[in-house]
Every structure is written in structure tokens, then in C-alpha cells.
N, C-alpha and C positions, 0 to 999 in steps of 0.2 A: 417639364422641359422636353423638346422636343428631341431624342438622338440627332449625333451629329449626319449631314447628308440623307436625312429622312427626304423624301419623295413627297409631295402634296399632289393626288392627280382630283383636279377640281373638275379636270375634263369629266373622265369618268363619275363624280359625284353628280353632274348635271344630267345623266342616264340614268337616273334611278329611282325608281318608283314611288317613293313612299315620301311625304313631306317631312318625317320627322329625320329619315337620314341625310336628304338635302338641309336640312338645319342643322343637322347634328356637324355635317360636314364643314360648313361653315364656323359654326360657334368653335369647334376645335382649334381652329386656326387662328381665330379673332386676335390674337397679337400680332398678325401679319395681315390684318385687314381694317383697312380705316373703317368707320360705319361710317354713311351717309347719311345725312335728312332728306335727302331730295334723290327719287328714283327716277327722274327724268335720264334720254340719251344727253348723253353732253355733246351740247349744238357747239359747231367749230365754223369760224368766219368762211365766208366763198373766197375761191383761188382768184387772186390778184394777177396772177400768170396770163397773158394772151391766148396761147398754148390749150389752157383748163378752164377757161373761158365761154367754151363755145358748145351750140347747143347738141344735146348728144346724139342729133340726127347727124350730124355736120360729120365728112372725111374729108380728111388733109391728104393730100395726093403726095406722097416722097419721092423721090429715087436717092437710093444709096449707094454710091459705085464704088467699090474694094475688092480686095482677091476672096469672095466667098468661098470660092475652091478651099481654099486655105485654113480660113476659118472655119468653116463645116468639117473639115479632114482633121483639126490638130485635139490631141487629146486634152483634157478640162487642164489637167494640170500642167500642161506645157503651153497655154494660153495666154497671148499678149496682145495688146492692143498693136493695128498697123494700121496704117493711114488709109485714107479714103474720104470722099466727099458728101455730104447731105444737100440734096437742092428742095426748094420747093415753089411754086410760085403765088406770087399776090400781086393783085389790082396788074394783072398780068407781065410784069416784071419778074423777071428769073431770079430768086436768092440759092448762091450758092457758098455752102460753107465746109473751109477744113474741118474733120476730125479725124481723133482717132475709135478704133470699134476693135471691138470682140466680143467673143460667145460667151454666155453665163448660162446660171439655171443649175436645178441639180439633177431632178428627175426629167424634164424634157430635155438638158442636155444630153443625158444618156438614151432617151428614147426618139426623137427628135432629129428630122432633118433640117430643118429651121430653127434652129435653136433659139433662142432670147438673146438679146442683144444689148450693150452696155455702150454706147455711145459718149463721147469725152467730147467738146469743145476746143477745139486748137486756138481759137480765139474768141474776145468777149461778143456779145448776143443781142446787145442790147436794145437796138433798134429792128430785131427779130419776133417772130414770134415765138421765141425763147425765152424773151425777156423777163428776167426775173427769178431766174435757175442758176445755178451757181457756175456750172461746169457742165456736168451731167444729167446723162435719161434713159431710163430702162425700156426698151422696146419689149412686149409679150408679142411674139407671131401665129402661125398658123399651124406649126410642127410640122407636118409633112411626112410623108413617105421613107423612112429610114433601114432599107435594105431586106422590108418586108420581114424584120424583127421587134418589128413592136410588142407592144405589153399593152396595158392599159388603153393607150393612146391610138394603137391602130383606128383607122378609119378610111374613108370614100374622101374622094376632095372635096365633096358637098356635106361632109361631117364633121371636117374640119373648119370650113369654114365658120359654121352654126355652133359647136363647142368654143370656138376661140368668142364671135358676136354674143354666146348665152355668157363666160363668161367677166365679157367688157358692160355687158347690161349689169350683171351683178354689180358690180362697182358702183355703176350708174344708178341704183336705186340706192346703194347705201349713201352717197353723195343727196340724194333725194330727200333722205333720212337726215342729213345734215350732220351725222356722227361724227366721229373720229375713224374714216379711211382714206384712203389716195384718189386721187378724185386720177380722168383717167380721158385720152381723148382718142378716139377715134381717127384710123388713118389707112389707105394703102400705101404698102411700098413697091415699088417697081422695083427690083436687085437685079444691077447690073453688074456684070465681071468685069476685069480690068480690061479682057481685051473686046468691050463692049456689049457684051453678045449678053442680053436680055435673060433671066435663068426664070423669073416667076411677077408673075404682078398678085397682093394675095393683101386681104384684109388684116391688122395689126391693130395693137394700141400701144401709147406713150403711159408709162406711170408716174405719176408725181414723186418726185422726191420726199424722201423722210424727212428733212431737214424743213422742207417746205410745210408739209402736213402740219408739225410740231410747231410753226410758227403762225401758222393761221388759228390752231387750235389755242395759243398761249402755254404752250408745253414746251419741254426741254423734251432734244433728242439726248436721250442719257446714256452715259459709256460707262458708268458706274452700277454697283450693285442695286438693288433694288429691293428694300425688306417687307414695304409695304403697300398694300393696295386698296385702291378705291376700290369700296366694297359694289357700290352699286354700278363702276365700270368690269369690273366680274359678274354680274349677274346681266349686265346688258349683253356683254360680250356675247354669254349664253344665248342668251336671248335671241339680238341677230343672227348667229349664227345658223343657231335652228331654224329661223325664219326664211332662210335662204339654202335650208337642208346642206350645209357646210358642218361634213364629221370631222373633216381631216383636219387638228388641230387640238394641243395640248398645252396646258400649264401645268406648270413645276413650282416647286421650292426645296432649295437646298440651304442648309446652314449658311455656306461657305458664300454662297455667291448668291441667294437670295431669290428673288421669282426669275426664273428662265419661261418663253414659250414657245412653241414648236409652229411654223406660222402665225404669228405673234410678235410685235413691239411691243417695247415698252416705254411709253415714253411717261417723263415725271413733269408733275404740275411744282407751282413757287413753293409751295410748303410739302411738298417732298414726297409726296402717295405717287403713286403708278396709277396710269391708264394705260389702259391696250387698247393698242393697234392693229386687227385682223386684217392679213392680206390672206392672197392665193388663193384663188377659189376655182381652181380648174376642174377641179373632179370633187364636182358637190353633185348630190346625188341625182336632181331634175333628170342630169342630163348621163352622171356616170352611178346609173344605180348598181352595176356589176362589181365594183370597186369594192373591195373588201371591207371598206371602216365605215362603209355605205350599206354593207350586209345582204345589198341583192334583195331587198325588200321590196315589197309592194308601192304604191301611193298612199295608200290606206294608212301604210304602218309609220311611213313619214308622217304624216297629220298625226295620230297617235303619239309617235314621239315628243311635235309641237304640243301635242293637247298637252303631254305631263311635264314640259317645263312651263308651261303657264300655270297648272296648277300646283305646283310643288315649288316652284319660286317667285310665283309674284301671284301669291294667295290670300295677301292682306289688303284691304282699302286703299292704305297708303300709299302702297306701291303701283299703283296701276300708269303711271303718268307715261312711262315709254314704251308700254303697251299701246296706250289709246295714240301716241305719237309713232305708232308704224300705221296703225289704221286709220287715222285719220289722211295719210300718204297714199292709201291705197290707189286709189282715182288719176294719181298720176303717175303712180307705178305701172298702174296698169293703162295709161295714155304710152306710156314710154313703149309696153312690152308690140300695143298695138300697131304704134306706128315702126317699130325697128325693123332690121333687116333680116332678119331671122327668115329661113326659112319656113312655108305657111304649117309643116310639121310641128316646127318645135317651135314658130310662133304658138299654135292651138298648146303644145303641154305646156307652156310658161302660163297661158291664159289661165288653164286648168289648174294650176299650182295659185297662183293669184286668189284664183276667186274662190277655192275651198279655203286657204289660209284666213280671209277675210270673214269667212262665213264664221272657223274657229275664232279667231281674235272675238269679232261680233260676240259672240257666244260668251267668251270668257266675259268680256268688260259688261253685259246684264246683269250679271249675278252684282253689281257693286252699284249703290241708288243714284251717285251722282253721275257714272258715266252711261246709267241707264236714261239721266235725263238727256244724256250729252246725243247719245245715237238716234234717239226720234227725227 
């Protein structure tokens, strides 16, 4: 038996060198992990939403008019939604619509003069290109300049830019992938104050709703514990992750309340396993290698990394199916990274993250006869 509020960190077991500790890690747990037959990603339907729809070259042009003064100035915890407008236009007709807004986020709130945004619906959407969203929409922004006390985040307005676009393309390949994440659109917003006067026009993105994700996937958004998990949505999890050099992120288990994740849903399938949900990927390493859980490493040492969770978790024949289904994607991952907006900088490192990744994947799936036939 396990003591009571024992810690599971599967994070850290997916960092570790040896095959037989990455198994030993697992099999320890095995009463809190379903086994699977099939090591495929779990493919989840395309968004129904107008909104998530569209292709991921495509920007939505906004303007949001509110007291931003207000909301950039109030502290997290004295934080409330106040009114303000969303317009946008189609087939050149003006749509303009009540809401309410305010600031969210945890770590860009505090670092951040653009903060994230929580947008509410004052009324229904339906004939919007909203349609299909319950109420609410998480805006991600550009962060900004915040009183030359930055951390992590500091940057050039040309850094800003190309970290917020590197990471809306992440989403956009995981979508590509077909997984389980928030699918994600592209947009500027124009912010204007109340008493008119234009503060910024700056690239953003919309995120999908959980609510939404969990229902195109056939999953429950779960508000209950959770004891057990799909074995081979923990090992994909891993997987992507490191695929998109994404450290920042943990799972847990506690007695009392079951699997917790630190950037991480959890959403439950009809017969009652977990899958995760990986969001947040601001500070994955491409682009924040100085970041601490990124360790300031090389390129080198990233591939490295990828090289030991292919070999140390998906080192058996049977397993290879959501391997060969990120590389098989490559082609369009790398159509996506060529045509985007990315600066021609950090367009060329996305390129060079691509095609070394591809080279490892390639590598790994030779060693096994059938997808040695598959890659000729």
C-alpha cells in the first residue's frame, strides 16, 4: 500500500536514463494506471466552432474597448470583470458585441503588461463567429513591457511578438497531431481605452474552451477525483511533450484527491480512466532555453533528451504507433512552421528543431521491421 499523500512524480521518472527505472516507475503504480492495448495518440474530432475553424495562417482583426488602465493597474486578487465591447468585422459588416473582461494568468499576470485575458459574453453568439462557446474565451497576448521588471519574460517588441506566434504554432501542430489539446486561433487586437485613444495593436490568440476540447474528444470535463489513468495517455503525454521541448509540467498522486497536474487537465473517458490534457507552453525550451526546468542547455542536449524517452518508453514493437503518427505529420508541421509569421530568425530555429527531430523519430522507428517498411 501506498502511505497516505505519497507524491507520484512521473514527471521526473520520464527524465531518467535507464529503461529499467522508467518501467520500474510505472509498474509501481500499476493500481493507479489503466494498461492499454493500443499506443496510438488518442485522435479527438476537429472543432465545430467557426472561431477554430480556420486555417492557421488566417488573423481575426479585434478591437476591445474597456478601461485597460484599470485592468492592467488592479491587483490579481482584487480582479473583476467590467464592461467593455468586442467588434469584429465580416463580409464587411461591423459585429459588435457586449462583454464583460478581466485579467487572469499567473505567472504573466505578475510579469506582464498585457496580461491574459478572460472575456464573458453579455449576450448569446450564436449567429457569431462565436458560435458554439458557451459564454466564455481565454485570450493569450503579447505580454509587454512591464515597468522594466521583468523575469523570464523580458524582451524587444520583436521578441515578443515571435515568442507569443512560436507559442500559438505549438498548439497548432499539436491540433495537427490530432491529440487531445485546445485547438487555438490566431488574431490581432487593437486596445482601445475608454476614452478612445488607441494603447497598442499586437498579435494574440483565442483558446478553446475545456469544456469544448472534452466534448469533441468524448471525454468528461471532470470536477471529481481522479484515481486512475490511461496508461498510454501518460506515456504520450511524455512523449509530446518532449517533442515540443515542453519541461515545464508535472503529475502527481495523492491518496486523498487522486492524480493532480501542474499544466495539466484531466479529463475522464465513459469508463472512468483519465487522459491529460497538456496546455501552456510559453517557456518550452526552442525559444526559453535560459529558463530554469529548461536547464540552459544546448540543442544537442534537447535531442538527447528526446533520444532517451523514445528509447526508454516506447522501446517495444508494439508501441511504436504514436511515434510513427508524429512523423508521419512531420511534412505539415513543417509546411505550417514555413509558411508562419514568425520572424525569418526563429522561423530558421523552429526549421532546425523540425528537421533534427524528424531525423531522431526516423531513426528510432528503423530499428522495428514493420515501420522500417513503412519509411522507404
Amino acid at each position: 500500500m501506498l502511505k497516505k499523500e505519497l507524491i507520484v512524480f512521473l514527471f521526473f521518472c520520464a527524465i531518467k536514463t535507464s529503461i529499467i527505472a522508467q518501467t520500474n516507475c510505472l509498474v509501481q503504480f500499476k493500481d493507479y494506471i489503466e494498461t492499454s492495448n493500443t499506443y496510438s495518440i488518442y485522435i479527438c474530432d476537429k472543432p465545430n466552432i467557426p472561431l477554430f475553424n480556420l486555417p492557421v495562417d488566417s488573423v481575426l482583426e479585434f478591437e476591445i474597448k474597456t478601461d485597460f488602465e484599470r485592468i492592467f493597474s488592479t491587483e490579481k486578487d482584487e480582479q473583476s470583470r467590467i464592461p467593455g465591447t468586442l467588434c469584429y468585422t465580416v463580409n464587411q459588416k461591423k459585429v459588435e458585441l457586449p462583454i464583460s473582461i478581466k485579467a487572469r494568468g499567473r505567472t504573466r499576470f505578475a510579469f506582464c503588461m498585457y496580461k491574459p485575458l478572460e472575456i464573458k459574453f453579455d449576450k448569446p453568439v450564436y449567429s457569431t463567429i462565436f458560435n458554439g462557446i458557451n459564454d466564455e474565451i481565454s485570450i493569450i497576448t503579447h505580454c509587454g513591457e512591464k515597468n522594466s521588471k521583468q523575469w523570464i519574460f523580458k524582451a524587444t517588441e520583436s521578441e515578443y511578438k515571435n515568442k507569443l506566434l512560436g507559442e500559438y504554432y505549438l498548439y497548432s501542430i499539436l491540433e495537427t497531431l490530432g491529440t487531445i489539446t485546445r485547438s487555438v486561433s490566431l488574431c490581432k487586437i487593437k486596445y482601445i481605452n475608454i476614452n478612445d485613444s488607441i494603447l497598442t495593436e499586437n498579435f494574440a490568440f483565442v483558446l478553446e474552451p475545456d469544456e469544448n476540447v472534452a466534448n469533441r474528444c468524448n471525454l468528461v470535463l471532470n470536477k471529481k477525483n481522479i484515481h486512475l489513468l490511461d496508461e498510454s495517455s501518460i506515456k504520450n503525454t511524455i512523449l509530446i511533450n518532449y517533442f515540443i521541448t515542453n519541461y515545464d509540467w508535472e503529475l502527481e498522486y495523492f491518496d486523498s484527491t487522486g492524480w493532480l497536474g501542474s499544466n495539466l487537465k484531466i479529463l475522464k473517458s465513459e469508463k472512468g480512466a483519465g487522459y491529460l490534457l497538456p496546455y501552456d507552453f510559453k517557456i518550452f525550451a526552442i525559444l526559453y532555453p535560459e529558463y530554469w526546468k529548461n536547464k540552459g542547455e544546448s540543442f544537442d542536449e534537447y535531442c538527447y533528451r528526446f533520444q532517451g524517452v523514445l528509447s526508454d518508453l516506447f522501446y517495444d514493437k508494439k508501441n511504436q504507433e504514436s511515434v510513427y503518427q508524429i512523423y508521419i505529420k512531420i511534412p505539415e508541421i513543417r509546411a505550417i512552421l514555413e509558411n508562419s509569421y514568425l520572424d525569418i530568425e526563429y522561423k530558421e530555429r523552429f526549421i532546425y528543431w523540425i528537421d533534427s527531430f524528424e531525423f531522431i523519430l526516423y531513426s528510432h522507428l528503423s530499428r522495428f521491421n514493420k515501420y522500417r517498411r513503412l519509411l522507404k
